[in-house]
Wavefront OBJ file of the C-alpha trace (Angstrom):
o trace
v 47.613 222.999 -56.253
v 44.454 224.587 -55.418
v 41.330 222.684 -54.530
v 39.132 223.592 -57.686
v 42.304 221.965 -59.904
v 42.190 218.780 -57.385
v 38.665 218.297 -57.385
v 39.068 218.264 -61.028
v 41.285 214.641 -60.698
v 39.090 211.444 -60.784
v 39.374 209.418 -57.947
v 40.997 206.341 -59.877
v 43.543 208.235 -60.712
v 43.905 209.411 -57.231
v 43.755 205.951 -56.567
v 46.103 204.478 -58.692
v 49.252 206.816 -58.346
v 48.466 206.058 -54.526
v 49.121 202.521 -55.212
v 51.905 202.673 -57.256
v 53.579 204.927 -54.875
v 52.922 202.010 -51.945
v 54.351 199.939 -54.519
v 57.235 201.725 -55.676
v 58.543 201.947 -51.861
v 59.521 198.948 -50.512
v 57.188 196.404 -49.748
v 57.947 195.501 -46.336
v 56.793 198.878 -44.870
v 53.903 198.444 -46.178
v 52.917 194.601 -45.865
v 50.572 193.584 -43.023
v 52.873 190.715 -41.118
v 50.939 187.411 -41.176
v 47.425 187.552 -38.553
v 46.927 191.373 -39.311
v 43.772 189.872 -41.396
v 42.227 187.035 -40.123
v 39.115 185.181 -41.218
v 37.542 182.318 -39.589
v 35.795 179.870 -41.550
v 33.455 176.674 -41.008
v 34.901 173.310 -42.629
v 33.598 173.236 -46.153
v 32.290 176.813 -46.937
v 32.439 178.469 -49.849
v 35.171 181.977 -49.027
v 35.290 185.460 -50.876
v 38.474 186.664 -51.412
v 38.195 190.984 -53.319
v 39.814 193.706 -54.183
v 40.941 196.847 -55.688
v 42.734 195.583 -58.502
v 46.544 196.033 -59.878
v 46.966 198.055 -62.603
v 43.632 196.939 -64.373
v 44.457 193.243 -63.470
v 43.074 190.673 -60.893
v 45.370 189.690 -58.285
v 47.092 186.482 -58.470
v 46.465 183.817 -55.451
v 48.276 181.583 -53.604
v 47.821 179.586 -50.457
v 50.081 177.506 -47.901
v 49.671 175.982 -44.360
v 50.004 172.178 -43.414
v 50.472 169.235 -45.978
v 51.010 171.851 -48.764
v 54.370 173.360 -50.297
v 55.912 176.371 -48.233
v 56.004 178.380 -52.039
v 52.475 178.196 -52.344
v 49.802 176.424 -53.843
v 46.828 177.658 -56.363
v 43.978 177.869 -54.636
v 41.571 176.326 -57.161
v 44.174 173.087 -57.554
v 46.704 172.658 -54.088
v 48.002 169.865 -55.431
v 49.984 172.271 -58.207
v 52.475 174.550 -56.667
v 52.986 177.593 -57.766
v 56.075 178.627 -60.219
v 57.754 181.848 -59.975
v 57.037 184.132 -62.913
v 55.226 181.901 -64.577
v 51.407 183.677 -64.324
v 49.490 180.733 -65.832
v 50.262 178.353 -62.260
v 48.664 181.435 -60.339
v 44.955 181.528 -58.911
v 43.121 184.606 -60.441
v 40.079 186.503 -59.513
v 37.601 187.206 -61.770
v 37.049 191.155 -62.981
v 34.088 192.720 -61.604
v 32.632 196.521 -62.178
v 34.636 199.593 -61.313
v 38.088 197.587 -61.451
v 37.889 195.324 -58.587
v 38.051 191.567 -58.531
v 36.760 188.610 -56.446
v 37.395 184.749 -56.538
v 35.213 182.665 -54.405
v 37.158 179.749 -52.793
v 35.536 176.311 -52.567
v 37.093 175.306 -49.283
v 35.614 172.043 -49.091
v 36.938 170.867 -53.106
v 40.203 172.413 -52.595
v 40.063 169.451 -49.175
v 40.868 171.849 -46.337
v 40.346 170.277 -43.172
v 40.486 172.343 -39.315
v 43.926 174.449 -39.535
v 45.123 177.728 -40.094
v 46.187 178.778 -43.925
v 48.008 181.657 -45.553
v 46.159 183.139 -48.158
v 48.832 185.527 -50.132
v 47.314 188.209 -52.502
v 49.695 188.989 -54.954
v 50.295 191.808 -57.107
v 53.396 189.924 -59.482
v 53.245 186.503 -60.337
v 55.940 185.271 -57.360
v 56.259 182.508 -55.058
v 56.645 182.877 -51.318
v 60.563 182.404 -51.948
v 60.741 185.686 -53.835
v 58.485 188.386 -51.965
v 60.804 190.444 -51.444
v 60.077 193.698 -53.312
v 56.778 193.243 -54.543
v 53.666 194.059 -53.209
v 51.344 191.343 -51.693
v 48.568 191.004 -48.664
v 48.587 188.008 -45.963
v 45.332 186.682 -44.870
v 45.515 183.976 -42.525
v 42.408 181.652 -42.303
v 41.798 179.352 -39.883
v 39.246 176.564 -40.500
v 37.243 175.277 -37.830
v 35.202 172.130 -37.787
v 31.645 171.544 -38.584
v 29.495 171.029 -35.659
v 28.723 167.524 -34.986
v 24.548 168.494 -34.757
v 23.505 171.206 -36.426
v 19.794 172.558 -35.019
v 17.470 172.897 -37.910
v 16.417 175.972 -36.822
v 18.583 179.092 -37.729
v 19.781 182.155 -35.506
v 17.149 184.544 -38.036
v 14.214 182.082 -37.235
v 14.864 181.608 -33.642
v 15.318 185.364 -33.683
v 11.915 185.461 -35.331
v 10.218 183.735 -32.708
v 11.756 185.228 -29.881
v 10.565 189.085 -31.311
v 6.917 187.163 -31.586
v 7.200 185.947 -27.882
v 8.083 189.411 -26.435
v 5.113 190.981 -28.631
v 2.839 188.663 -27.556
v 3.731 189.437 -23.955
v 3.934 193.171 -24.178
v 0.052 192.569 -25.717
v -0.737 190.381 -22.840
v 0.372 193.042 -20.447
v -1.929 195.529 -21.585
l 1 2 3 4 5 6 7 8 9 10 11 12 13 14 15 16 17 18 19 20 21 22 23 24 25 26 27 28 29 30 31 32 33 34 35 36 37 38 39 40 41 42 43 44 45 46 47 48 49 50 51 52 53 54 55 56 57 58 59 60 61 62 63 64 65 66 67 68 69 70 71 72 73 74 75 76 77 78 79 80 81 82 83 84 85 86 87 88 89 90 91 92 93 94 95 96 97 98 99 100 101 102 103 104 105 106 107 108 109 110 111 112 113 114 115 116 117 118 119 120 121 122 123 124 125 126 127 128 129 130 131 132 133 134 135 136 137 138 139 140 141 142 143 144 145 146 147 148 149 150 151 152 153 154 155 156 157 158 159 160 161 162 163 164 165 166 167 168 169 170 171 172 173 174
């Protein structure tokens, strides 16, 4: 193929026969194992889970860790775990521009207290018994406490004042 014909293919398609080869050969030689994506979050914030998305669809969502079932839970509701095949008990991202999705996860409704948690991003409606063959991400997130005092100044303003201090000095020098 020469480069004039190449440049002539749009990127999404580009894009998507890339994914559905990844997809076509099997999963497990392509799936990051668990802690190849980690996030760290503070007790109670609000966390933004994107990305490309399957086929013209949002990803479906599920979460485990302590306290919750080992097939996954949605991550809206953790009290309802998730059925395989059945798309409706599944999280799902909201569309956004140019085929990508996002879902922002209320940590502190969804009651997650200090701990780690395995956020699966799944391409098929499947629990965590039946991964096998499909194509899914693992993000682990670990959830760390809220500090005890919080100052009520933040890093930009104490940031601010520390730039004034120097400039003031530098001025003072002259």
């Amino acid at each position: 193929m020469n480069k004039r014909r190449m440049a002539a293919i749009p990127a999404g398609i580009i894009a998507g026969i890339i994914i559905t080869l990844i997809c076509i050969i099997p999963v497990n030689a392509f799936t990051p194992p668990a802690g190849e994506y980690e996030l760290t979050a503070i007790e109670g914030e609000f966390q933004t889970f994107s990305g490309n998305a399957f086929a013209g669809e949002p990803a479906y969502l599920a979460f485990t860790g302590e306290g919750f079932s080992p097939l996954g839970v949605r991550l809206d509701a953790p009290s309802e775990t998730v059925v395989n095949g059945d798309p409706d008990s599944f999280t799902r991202g909201e569309m956004t521009a140019e085929d990508k999705w996002a879902y922002d996860w209320d940590t502190e409704a969804a009651g997650l207290k200090p701990g780690t948690y395995a956020v699966y991003i799944l391409q098929d409606p499947v629990d965590l018994d039946h991964l096998d063959g499909h194509c899914y991400f693992v993000v682990d997130l670990t959830i760390v406490p809220k500090a005890k005092q919080q100052s009520p100044l933040s890093a930009s303003t104490t940031l601010l004042g520390v730039a004034i201090c120097v400039l003031a000095a530098a001025l003072n020098r002259r």
